[in-house]
VEXGULO-232549 format. One record per residue (C-alpha): residue in one letter; x, y, z. Coordinates in steps of 0.25 Angstrom, whole numbers, plus 5000, padded with zeros to 4 digits. Each point is the difference from the previous one (the first is absolute). Example, Ala and Ser with C-alpha at 12.3 -4.5 7.8 and 13.67 -1.06 7.14 Angstrom:
2
a504949825031s500650144998
This chain:
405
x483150655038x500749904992x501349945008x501450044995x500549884990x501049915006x501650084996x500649855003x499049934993x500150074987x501750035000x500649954988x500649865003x499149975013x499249875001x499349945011x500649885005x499349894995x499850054985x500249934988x500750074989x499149974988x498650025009x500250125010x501250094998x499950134993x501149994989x501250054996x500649915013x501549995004x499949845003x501249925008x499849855000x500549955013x500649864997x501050074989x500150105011x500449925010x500949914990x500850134998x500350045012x500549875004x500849974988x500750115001x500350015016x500349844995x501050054991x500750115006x500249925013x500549884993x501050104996x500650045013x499350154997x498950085008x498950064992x499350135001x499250014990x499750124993x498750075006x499950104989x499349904990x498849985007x500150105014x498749895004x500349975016x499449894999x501049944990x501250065010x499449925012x500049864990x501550044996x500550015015x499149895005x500749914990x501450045004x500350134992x501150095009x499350144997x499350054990x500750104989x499450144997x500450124990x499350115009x499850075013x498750004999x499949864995x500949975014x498950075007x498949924994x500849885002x500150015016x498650065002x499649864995x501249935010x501249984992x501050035009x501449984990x500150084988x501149994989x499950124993x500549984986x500150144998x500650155004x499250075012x500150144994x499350145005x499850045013x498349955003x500449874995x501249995011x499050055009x499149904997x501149875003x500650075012x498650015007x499849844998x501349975003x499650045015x499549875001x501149925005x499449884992x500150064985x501249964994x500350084985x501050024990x500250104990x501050024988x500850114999x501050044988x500550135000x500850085011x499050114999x498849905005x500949945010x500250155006x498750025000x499649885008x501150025008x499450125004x498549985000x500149895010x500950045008x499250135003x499149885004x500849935008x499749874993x501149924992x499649954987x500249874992x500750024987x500649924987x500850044990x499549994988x500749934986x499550044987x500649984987x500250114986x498650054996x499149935009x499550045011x500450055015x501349975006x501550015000x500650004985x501349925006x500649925009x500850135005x498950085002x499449895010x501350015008x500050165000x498549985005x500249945011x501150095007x498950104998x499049905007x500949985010x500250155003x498450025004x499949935015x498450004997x500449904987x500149875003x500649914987x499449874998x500149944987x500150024986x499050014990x499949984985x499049984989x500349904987x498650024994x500650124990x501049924994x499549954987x500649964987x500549894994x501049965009x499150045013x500349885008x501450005000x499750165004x499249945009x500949925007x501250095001x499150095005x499549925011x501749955002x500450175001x498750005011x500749885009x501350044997x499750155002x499449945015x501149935004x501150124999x499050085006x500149915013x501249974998x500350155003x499250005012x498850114994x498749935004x499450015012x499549855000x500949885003x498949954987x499950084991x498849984989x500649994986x498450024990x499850004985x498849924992x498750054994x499249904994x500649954986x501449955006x499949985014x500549854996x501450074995x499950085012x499949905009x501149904993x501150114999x499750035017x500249865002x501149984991x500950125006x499549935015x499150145002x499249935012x501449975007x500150145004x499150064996x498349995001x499649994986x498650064996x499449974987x498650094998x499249974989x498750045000x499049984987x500149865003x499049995010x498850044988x501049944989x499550054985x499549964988x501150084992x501450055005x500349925010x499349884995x501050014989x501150045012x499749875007x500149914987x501450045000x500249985014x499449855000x500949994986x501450015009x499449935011x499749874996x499949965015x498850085002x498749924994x499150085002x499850185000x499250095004x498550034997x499350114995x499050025011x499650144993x498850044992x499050114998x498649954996x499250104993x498750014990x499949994986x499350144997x499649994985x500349934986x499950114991x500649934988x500249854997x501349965007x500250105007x499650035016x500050105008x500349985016x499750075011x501350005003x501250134998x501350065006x499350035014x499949855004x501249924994x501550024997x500350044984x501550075001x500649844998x498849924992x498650024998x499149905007x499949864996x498649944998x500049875008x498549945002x498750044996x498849975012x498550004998x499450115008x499349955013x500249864997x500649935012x500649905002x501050094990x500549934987x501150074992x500350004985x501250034993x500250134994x501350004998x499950004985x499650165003x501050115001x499650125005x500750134992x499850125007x499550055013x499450135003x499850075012x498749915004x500049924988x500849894994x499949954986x500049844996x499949934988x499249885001x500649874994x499249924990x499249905007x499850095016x498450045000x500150115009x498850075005x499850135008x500149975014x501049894998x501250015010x501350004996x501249975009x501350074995x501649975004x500750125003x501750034997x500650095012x499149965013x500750135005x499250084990x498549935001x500249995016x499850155003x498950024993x499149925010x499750045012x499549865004x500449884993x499249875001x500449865005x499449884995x499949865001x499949894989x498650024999x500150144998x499450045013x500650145007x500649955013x500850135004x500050154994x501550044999x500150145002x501350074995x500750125005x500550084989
């Protein structure tokens, strides 16, 4: 009898350490190149430090434990989620502070937090932004005689979650403050909806409302913390974020938390284009992030004269912000690995398994050729992989990232 195939061995995404990218790895391929990686993540722990914040970054993008461990070892306060079950993912791998940048809702989910928070060593916050969610917390976790972590949170008109006024803020709190199983620690808000011409003047009046916002609510004697935490930033305007907390002297009394999160894979599209403007008002900052992201994959076949198709579709790469961006082409099995630029082709449409690219004049493609592709949204292309390859600079596998979406 024939032995059962090896499951790991043959998983989407998995390479054996030790692989090279153009010789031994079955394709399409999540790749991660550790020296942008590693430039990332200290840039932007750099940044945030230098600017009397805390980061956590947000663990949604690429829910990969093994990014959360480089985060916290290099300083990050906790690490920011958007579920219950991503909290539970989170610990299992031991992160032991979570910012939960979103409202725990439904019974199982408060079932779920309350069972980790029985160890003394988990430390959690959640958002709330309606009386009937405070009530329900209230009385969910008293029944469990645990006392929960919880920040208001401070949206703005047609966005998303959060209090529609500065009133409404004040009238959330009493209701807080009338649950003895709510503990209120802070206040939340989210710029990344405000758009429009005018958005960084939103933007920064926005981030003024937050701080000024935190200090009546201290000033009233609401929280429960003598530091209360005062958080905004995704990853397009942390750098207006982070001015306006400094400017309103945030870090003076309150701690200050900044959570970007696609900044750790960066992009080829959005937030390359994001971090273009943030390098354009920051003329003190010389250098940005990097795009450490790609997804490798085959030419399949060339059924026309400039046109290919690759081995390539929705199920492996983010589409809802940009399609992918052909970067280099690599000669199958030849190692050392030299690329060639192909960014004169465009790809045009992706299909579920496929993508189509036009093939500028002058690229000779071949079947079998590999293409490595930029993405727009890491969110998007992270949880399609299960495991995600870390490289080196001569494109040789030196860990399997595995994610847990």
């Amino acid at each position: 009898m024939s032995s059962a195939p090896n499951t790991a061995a043959v998983e989407k995404g998995f390479a054996q350490t030790g692989a090279n990218l153009v010789r031994d790895v079955s394709l399409p391929a999540l790749v991660l190149h550790r020296q942008a990686l590693e430039h990332n993540i200290r840039w932007m722990q750099d940044f945030v430090s230098n600017s009397g914040a805390e980061l956590a970054p947000h663990g949604k993008t690429s829910m990969t434990p093994a990014l959360f461990r480089r985060q916290l070892d290099a300083g990050a306060w906790g690490i920011t989620l958007a579920s219950a079950t991503q909290t539970r993912a989170a610990y299992a791998h031991g992160v032991r502070r979570v910012l939960m940048a979103n409202q725990l809702v439904g019974t199982p989910n408060m079932a779920l937090i309350a069972d980790l928070l029985a160890d003394p060593t988990f430390d959690f916050y959640c958002m709330v932004d309606h009386p009937d969610n405070v009530a329900d917390l209230g009385a969910y976790f008293a029944s469990r005689g645990v006392r929960l972590n919880v920040m208001i949170e401070y949206g703005v008109v047609g966005g998303r979650c959060g209090c529609r006024s500065e009133q409404e803020v004040i009238d959330l709190a009493k209701a807080i403050a009338a649950q003895p199983a709510l503990a209120l620690t802070g206040i939340e808000g989210y710029e990344g909806v405000i758009h429009g011409d005018h958005a960084i003047s939103g933007i920064r009046a926005f981030a003024q409302s937050l701080v000024r916002l935190a200090v009546q609510l201290q000033d009233s004697g609401v929280f429960a913390n003598t530091k209360p935490i005062v958080t905004a930033s995704g990853s397009a305007w942390y750098d207006l974020i982070a001015e306006e907390f400094e400017a309103q002297n945030a870090a003076g009394r309150f701690l200050s938390v900044l959570r970007p999160g696609s900044y750790v894979a960066h992009d080829h599209g959005i937030y390359k284009e994001a971090q273009c403007c943030v390098l354009d008002r920051r003329s003190d900052l010389n250098e940005g992030l990097r795009p450490a992201l790609e997804v490798w994959a085959h030419v399949q076949s060339l059924p026309e004269p400039g046109f290919a198709v690759i081995a390539l579709g929705k199920r492996d790469v983010a589409y809802d912000a940009g399609l992918p961006v052909p970067l280099l082409r690599y000669k199958a099995g030849v190692v050392p690995a030299k690329g060639d630029d192909v960014g004169g082709c465009k790809v045009t449409a992706v299909m579920d398994q496929h993508a189509f690219m036009t093939v500028a004049p002058g690229v000779e493609l071949k079947v079998g050729d590999i293409i490595s592709f930029g993405t727009s949204h890491p969110c998007l292309t992270f949880d399609k992989w299960r495991t995600g390859c870390l490289v080196d600079e001569q494109l040789n596998v030196i860990e399997n990232m595995e994610t847990c979406f």
